[in-house]
Structure formats: structure tokens, C-alpha cells
C-alpha positions in Angstrom: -17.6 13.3 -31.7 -20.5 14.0 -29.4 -19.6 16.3 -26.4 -22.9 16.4 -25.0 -23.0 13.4 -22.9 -21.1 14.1 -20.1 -18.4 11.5 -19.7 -18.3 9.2 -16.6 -16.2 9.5 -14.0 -13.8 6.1 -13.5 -10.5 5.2 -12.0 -8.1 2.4 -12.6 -5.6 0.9 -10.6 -1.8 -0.8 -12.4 -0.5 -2.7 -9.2 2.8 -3.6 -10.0 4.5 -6.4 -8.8 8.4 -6.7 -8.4 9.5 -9.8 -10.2 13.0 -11.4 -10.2 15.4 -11.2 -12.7 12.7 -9.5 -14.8 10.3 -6.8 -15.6 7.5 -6.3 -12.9 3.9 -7.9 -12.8 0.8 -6.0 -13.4 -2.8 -6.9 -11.7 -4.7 -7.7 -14.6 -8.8 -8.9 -15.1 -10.1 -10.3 -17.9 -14.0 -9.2 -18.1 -16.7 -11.8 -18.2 -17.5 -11.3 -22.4 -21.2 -11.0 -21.2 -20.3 -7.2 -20.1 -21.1 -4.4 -21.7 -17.9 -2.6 -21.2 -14.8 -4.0 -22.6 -16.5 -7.6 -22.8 -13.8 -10.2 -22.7 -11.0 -8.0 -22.6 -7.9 -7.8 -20.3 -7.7 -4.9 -18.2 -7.0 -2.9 -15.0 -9.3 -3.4 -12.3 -11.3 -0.2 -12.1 -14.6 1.3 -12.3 -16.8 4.6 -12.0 -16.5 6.7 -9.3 -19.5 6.2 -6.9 -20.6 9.8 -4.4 -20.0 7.5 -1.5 -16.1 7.8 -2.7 -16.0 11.3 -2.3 -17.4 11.1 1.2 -14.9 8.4 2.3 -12.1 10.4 0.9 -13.3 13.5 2.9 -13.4 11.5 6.2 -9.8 10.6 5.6 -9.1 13.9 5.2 -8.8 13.8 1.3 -11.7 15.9 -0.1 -11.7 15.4 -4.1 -10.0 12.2 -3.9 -12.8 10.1 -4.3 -11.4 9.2 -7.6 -8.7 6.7 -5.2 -10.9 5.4 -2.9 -12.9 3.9 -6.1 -9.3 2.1 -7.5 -9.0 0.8 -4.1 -12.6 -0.5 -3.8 -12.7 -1.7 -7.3 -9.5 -3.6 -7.2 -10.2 -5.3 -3.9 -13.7 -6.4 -5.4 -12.8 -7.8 -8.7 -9.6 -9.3 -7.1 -9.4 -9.8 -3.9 -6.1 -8.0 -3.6 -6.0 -5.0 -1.0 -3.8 -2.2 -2.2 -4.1 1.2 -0.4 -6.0 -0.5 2.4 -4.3 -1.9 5.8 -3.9 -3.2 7.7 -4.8 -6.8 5.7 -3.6 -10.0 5.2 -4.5 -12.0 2.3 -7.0 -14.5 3.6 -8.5 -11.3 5.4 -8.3 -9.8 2.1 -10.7 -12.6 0.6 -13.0 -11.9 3.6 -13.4 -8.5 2.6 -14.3 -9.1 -1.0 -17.1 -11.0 -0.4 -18.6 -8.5 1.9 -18.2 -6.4 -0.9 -19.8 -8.5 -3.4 -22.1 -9.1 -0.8 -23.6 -5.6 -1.2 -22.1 -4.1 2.1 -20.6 -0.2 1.2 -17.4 0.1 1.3 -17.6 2.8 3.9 -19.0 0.6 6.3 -16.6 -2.4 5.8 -13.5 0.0 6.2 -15.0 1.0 9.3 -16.2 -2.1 11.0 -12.6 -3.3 10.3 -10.8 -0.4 11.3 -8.9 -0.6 8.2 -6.5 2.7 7.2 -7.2 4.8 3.2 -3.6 4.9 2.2 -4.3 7.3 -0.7 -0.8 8.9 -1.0 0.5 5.3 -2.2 -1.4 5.7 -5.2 0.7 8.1 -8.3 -1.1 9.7 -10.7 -0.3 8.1 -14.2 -2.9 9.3 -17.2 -6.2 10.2 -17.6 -7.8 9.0 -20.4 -11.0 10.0 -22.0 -12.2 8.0 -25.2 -15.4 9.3 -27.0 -16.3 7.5 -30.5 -19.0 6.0 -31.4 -19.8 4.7 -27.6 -23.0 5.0 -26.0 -20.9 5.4 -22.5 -18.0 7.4 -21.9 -15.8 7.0 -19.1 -13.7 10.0 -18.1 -10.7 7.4 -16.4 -8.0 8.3 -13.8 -5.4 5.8 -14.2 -3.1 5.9 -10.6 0.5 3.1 -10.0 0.4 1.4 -6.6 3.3 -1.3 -5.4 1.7 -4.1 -4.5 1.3 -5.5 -0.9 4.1 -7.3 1.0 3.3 -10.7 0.6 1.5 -13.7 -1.6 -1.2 -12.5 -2.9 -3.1 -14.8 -5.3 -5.6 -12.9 -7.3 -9.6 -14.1 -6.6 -11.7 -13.0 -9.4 -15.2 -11.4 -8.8 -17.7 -14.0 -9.9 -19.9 -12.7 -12.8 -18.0 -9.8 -14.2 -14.1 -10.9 -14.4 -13.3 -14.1 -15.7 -10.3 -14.4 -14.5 -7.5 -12.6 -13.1 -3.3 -12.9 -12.7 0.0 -11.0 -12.3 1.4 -10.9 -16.1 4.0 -8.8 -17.5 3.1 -6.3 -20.0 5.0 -7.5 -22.7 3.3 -11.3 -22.4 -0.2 -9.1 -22.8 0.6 -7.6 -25.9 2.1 -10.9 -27.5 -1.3 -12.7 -26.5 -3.1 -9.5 -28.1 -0.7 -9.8 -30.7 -1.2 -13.7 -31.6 -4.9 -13.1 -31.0 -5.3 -15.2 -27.9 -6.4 -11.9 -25.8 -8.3 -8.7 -26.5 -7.2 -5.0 -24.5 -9.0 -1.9 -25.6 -7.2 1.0 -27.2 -5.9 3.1 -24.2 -4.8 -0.4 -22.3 -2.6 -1.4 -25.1 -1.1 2.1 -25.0 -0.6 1.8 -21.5 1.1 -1.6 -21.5 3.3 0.1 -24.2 3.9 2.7 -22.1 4.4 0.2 -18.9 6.7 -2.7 -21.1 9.6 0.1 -20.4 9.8 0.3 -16.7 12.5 -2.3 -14.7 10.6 -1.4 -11.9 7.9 0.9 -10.0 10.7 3.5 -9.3 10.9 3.9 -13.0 6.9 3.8 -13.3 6.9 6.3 -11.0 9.4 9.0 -12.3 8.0 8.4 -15.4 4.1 9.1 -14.3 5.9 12.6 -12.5 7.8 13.9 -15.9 4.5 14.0 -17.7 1.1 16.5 -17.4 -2.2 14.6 -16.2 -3.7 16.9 -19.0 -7.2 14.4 -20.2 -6.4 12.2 -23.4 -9.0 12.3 -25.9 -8.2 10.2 -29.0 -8.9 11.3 -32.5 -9.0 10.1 -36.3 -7.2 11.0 -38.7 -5.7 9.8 -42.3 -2.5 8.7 -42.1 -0.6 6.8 -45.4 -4.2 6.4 -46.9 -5.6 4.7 -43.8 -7.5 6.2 -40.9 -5.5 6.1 -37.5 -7.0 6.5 -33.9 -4.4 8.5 -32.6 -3.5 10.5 -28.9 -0.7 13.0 -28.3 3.3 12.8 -29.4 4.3 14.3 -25.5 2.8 12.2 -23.3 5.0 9.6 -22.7 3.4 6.9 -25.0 5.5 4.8 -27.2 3.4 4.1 -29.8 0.5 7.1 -30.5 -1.6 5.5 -33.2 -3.4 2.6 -34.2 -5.2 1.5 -37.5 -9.2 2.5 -36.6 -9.7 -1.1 -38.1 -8.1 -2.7 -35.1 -8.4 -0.3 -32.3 -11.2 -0.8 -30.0 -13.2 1.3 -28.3 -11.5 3.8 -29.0 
């Protein structure tokens, strides 16, 4: 493992959802498999933490928060979805996206739109920070966020997500599973991880019993086979995978 590089800075967003009778509904993308990060995969929107962040999160009054200003941005770009950000309704939501896409700075659309940061609606869940054999690293907050009140049909950013739905996370691991969908190491861990919860309550306690101390997976031999594998006491069901079939890890 190379330490040199410094890793990137990136946050992620799990919207979740409440869902009837059943388990709740993540926000999930599926990246255009032209990217070079995570091509064709399913996962959280989410993306590396831009300077302008930082700055919005001071004017709200939240220095060193940029980190949640960039799940907010990220997740209204690449799916039109405004979580942490009112007040919006959904066609307004779809507006706001394309400004975005667009190349206005989020800075500017929040405040030609008089629109509110609601950064304490975002919980702190992990923080992951993969490092083999990558030419990038990302150093990745992952936060929980409830949804918005409402129907929200996910819009997905033209050229970098392919698509993008509301999807429990057991049906993403049987798709990974029957090899109909790829997720990279630490988002199968964190469906795993998620597949538990009845509800955000639960996601939420859950996220609160554990540290946000940064997971950095390692190898090691384990029954004759070497494992990519990430802490026992973190609140991960399963904490190894075959290094055969783990990606990017």
C-alpha cells in the first residue's frame, strides 16, 4: 500500500426511503461504464469534496462541513432528488439539476433560489478509505438522510449515471449476487450493513453506536485464500471478501 498519495476527499449520501410493509428504499446510481471510477457499478450518489463546499458550509454557519454540502450537491445532480436542501418541490428539483449540469456553482443556485443547507439532517454513517492498487483514492464520508416528503422520481445525470431508482438493499445484493449488477467493495459492505435496518430510526441508532474512525481495508490469507478484509467492531456484517471478487478494494 502506497501512503504517499494523499487520498481524496469524497462524501456520499444513503437516502432512505420508508416503504410499506417492508424494508426502506435506498437512492441508488448506476455509473455510466465509460467512467473511470466504479464504471457501471451501483452506487451512492456522491463525489469529491470541491473548496467551494467548505465556503458554503461556513456561510451557513457550518465551518468544516463542507464534506455535506458536497452529498447534497452530488445527489441533486446525478438525481435530481433534493435532500438537505428546501424549500423544493420535485419539478423544482429537476430545475435545479440542470442548472447544475449546466455549469452554474452550487453556491450561486442556492442563493438565487433562496434555498435553506439543512446539514444537521444528514448522520454520520462510515468513513471509508480504500487504497490498493488504485491510481485514485478517495478518502469517503458516508452520511444517512430521510428522504423528502413527497414523490420523488429519480432523474439521472446524463453522461455519468446510467440510471438511477429507489431499491432495497437486499434486491442489490441478489442482482450482485446472480451477476446482473456490479457494487464495489465498501458498497456491498454497506448494503450488508443497511439490509438490517426496518427503518431510518434504526439506521440511525445504528450509525451513533459506532466510531467514524477511517476504514482502510487490508489483505490477508485466510483458509489458503487471500481476503480483502476491514474491522470486526464496526458494525459490518460480513468483514471480508475473497480478493478475487472484491472490487476496488
Amino acid at each position: 500500500m502506497d501512503d504517499e498519495q494523499p487520498a481524496i476527499p469524497a462524501a456520499t449520501l444513503i437516502v432512505m426511503r420508508e416503504s410499506a410493509g417492508g424494508p426502506p428504499d435506498l437512492l441508488m446510481v448506476e455509473r455510466e461504464s465509460s467512467m473511470a471510477f466504479a464504471g457501471g457499478a451501483l452506487v451512492f450518489p456522491g463525489g469529491r469534496v470541491d473548496d467551494a463546499d467548505h465556503r458554503l458550509a461556513e456561510r451557513f454557519g457550518a465551518p468544516g462541513e463542507g464534506a455535506r454540502v458536497t452529498a447534497i450537491r452530488e445527489t441533486l445532480e446525478e438525481s435530481g432528488i433534493a435532500v438537505g436542501l428546501g424549500p423544493v418541490e420535485a419539478f423544482h428539483a429537476l430545475e435545479l439539476q440542470q442548472a447544475l449540469i449546466g455549469g452554474e456553482p452550487f453556491a450561486d443556485l442556492v442563493a438565487r433560489h433562496d434555498l435553506a443547507l439543512e446539514l444537521n439532517g444528514l448522520v454520520p454513517f462510515a468513513r471509508w478509505k480504500p487504497s490498493f492498487h488504485q491510481t485514485r483514492r478517495f478518502d469517503t464520508i458516508f452520511y444517512l438522510a430521510s428522504a423528502p416528503v413527497g414523490e420523488w422520481s429519480p432523474n439521472p445525470q446524463p453522461g455519468e449515471c446510467a440510471a438511477a431508482e429507489w431499491i432495497g438493499a437486499a434486491a442489490v445484493l441478489d442482482r450482485v449476487a446472480a451477476g446482473t449488477a456490479g457494487a464495489i467493495f465498501p458498497t456491498k459492505r454497506n448494503l450488508e450493513r443497511l439490509a438490517r435496518f426496518a427503518d431510518f430510526s434504526q439506521a440511525v441508532e445504528d450509525a451513533r453506536r459506532y466510531p467514524m474512525d477511517t476504514i482502510v481495508p487490508w489483505v490477508e490469507e485466510r483458509g489458503g485464500e487471500r481476503h480483502v478484509c476491514i474491522p470486526p467492531d464496526r458494525g459490518y456484517p460480513v468483514t471480508s471478501e475473497p480478493l478475487t471478487s472484491a472490487v476496488r478494494a
